[in-house]
Structure formats: structure tokens, C-alpha cells
C-alpha positions in Angstrom: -29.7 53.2 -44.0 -29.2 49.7 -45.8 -30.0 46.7 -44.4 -26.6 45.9 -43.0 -27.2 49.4 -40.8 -30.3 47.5 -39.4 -30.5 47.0 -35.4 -31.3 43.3 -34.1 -35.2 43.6 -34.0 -35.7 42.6 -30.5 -35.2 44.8 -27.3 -32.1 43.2 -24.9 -35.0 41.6 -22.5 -36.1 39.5 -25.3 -32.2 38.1 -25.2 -32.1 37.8 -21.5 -36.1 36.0 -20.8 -34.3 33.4 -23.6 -31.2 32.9 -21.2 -32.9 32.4 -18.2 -35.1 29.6 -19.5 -32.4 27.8 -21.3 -30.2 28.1 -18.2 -33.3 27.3 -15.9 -34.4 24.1 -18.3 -30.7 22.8 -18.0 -29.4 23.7 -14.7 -32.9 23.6 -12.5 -30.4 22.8 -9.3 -29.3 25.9 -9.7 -29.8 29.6 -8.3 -30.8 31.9 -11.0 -31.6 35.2 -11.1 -32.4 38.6 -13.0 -30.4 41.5 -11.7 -32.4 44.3 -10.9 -31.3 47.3 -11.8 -32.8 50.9 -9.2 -31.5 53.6 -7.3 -30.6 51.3 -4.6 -28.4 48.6 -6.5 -24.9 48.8 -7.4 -24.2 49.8 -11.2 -22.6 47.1 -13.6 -24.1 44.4 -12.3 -24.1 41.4 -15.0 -27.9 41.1 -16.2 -28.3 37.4 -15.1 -26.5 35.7 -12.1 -26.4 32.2 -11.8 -24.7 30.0 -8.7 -23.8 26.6 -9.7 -22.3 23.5 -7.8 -20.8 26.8 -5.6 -19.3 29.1 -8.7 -20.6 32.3 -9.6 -21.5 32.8 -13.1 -22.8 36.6 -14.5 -24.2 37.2 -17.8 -24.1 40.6 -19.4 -26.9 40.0 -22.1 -26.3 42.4 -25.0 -28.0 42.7 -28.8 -26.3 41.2 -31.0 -24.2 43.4 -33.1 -25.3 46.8 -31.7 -25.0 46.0 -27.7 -21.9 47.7 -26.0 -20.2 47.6 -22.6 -20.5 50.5 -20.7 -17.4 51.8 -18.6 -19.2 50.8 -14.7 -19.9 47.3 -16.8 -16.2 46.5 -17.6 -15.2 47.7 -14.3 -17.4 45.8 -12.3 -17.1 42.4 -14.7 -12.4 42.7 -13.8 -14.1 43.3 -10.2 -16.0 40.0 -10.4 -13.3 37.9 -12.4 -10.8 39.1 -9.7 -13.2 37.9 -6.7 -13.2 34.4 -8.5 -16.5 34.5 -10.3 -16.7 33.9 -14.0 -18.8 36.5 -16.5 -19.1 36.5 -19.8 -21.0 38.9 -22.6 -23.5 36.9 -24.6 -26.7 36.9 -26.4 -27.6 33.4 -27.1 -28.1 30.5 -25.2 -25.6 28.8 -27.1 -23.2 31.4 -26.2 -23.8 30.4 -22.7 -23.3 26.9 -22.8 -20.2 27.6 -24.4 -18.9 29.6 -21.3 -20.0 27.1 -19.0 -18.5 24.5 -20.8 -15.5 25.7 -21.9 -15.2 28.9 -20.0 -15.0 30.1 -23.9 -18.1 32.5 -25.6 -16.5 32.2 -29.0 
């Protein structure tokens, strides 16, 4: 394996614990939240919610590079866009400003 082969050195947590407090430093009127995913929860689920000045926002939080959609994931982000809310895949905070701003994450 060279170093291009390499996987991002931090689990996805690491990604989303960085998301959260960027999006909770800047938005602190907001509602944010960490999905939780269990038996009980529906599957696909975007791993941070966020309600702000009345919109849903979800962010699927994903390595960079290596982090894939799965199948209940793209279903349930067309699910969300067609109910209105707004969801994007990211891994950096600045990704996120970018989709809130611009409704753009590249």
C-alpha cells in the first residue's frame, strides 16, 4: 500500500464532534443535534441535524476520501430534500458553511 492508498487517520466521530462545534460556535440560536443511531431509530438518518430560522439542515459526515453513502443513506437524503429540508455530505466545517451559505458543498 503507498501512501496515496492511506485512509484519513481519524475515525468519522472525529469529523462530526468538529461540525457540531463549529455549527454550535456560529449558529448558538439554533437546534443542534447528533443523530443517534439503535434498534429503535430509522436507518439513514443524516449524522447531524440542525433547525435554523425554521429550515431543516442534515449533515451526513463522511472521511474524507474513503467515506461512502450507503443505499438507506441516499434514499432517505431524496426523502428529506423532497420533504423541503436541505442535506448535504461533508467532512469539514468549511464544507458546511458553504451549504448554508450557498446551498453549494463544492
Amino acid at each position: 500500500m503507498n501512501g496515496k492508498d492511506k485512509a484519513p487517520p481519524h475515525k468519522e466521530s472525529y469529523y462530526q464532534t468538529r461540525i457540531i462545534k463549529w455549527l454550535k460556535e456560529q449558529y448558538p440560536d439554533a437546534f443542534i443535534w447528533k443523530a443517534a443511531a439503535g434498534p429503535y431509530s430509522r436507518g439513514g438518518i443524516p449524522d447531524v441535524c440542525m433547525v435554523l430560522d425554521g429550515q431543516f439542515y442534515g449533515f451526513e459526515v463522511k472521511r474524507p476520501e474513503v467515506g461512502r453513502l450507503s443505499k438507506i443513506q441516499e434514499q432517505t437524503i431524496k426523502e428529506i430534500r423532497t420533504a423541503g429540508g436541505k442535506v448535504a455530505v461533508v467532512s469539514f466545517p468549511a464544507q458546511v458553511q458553504r451549504f448554508i451559505e450557498t446551498g453549494a458543498t463544492e
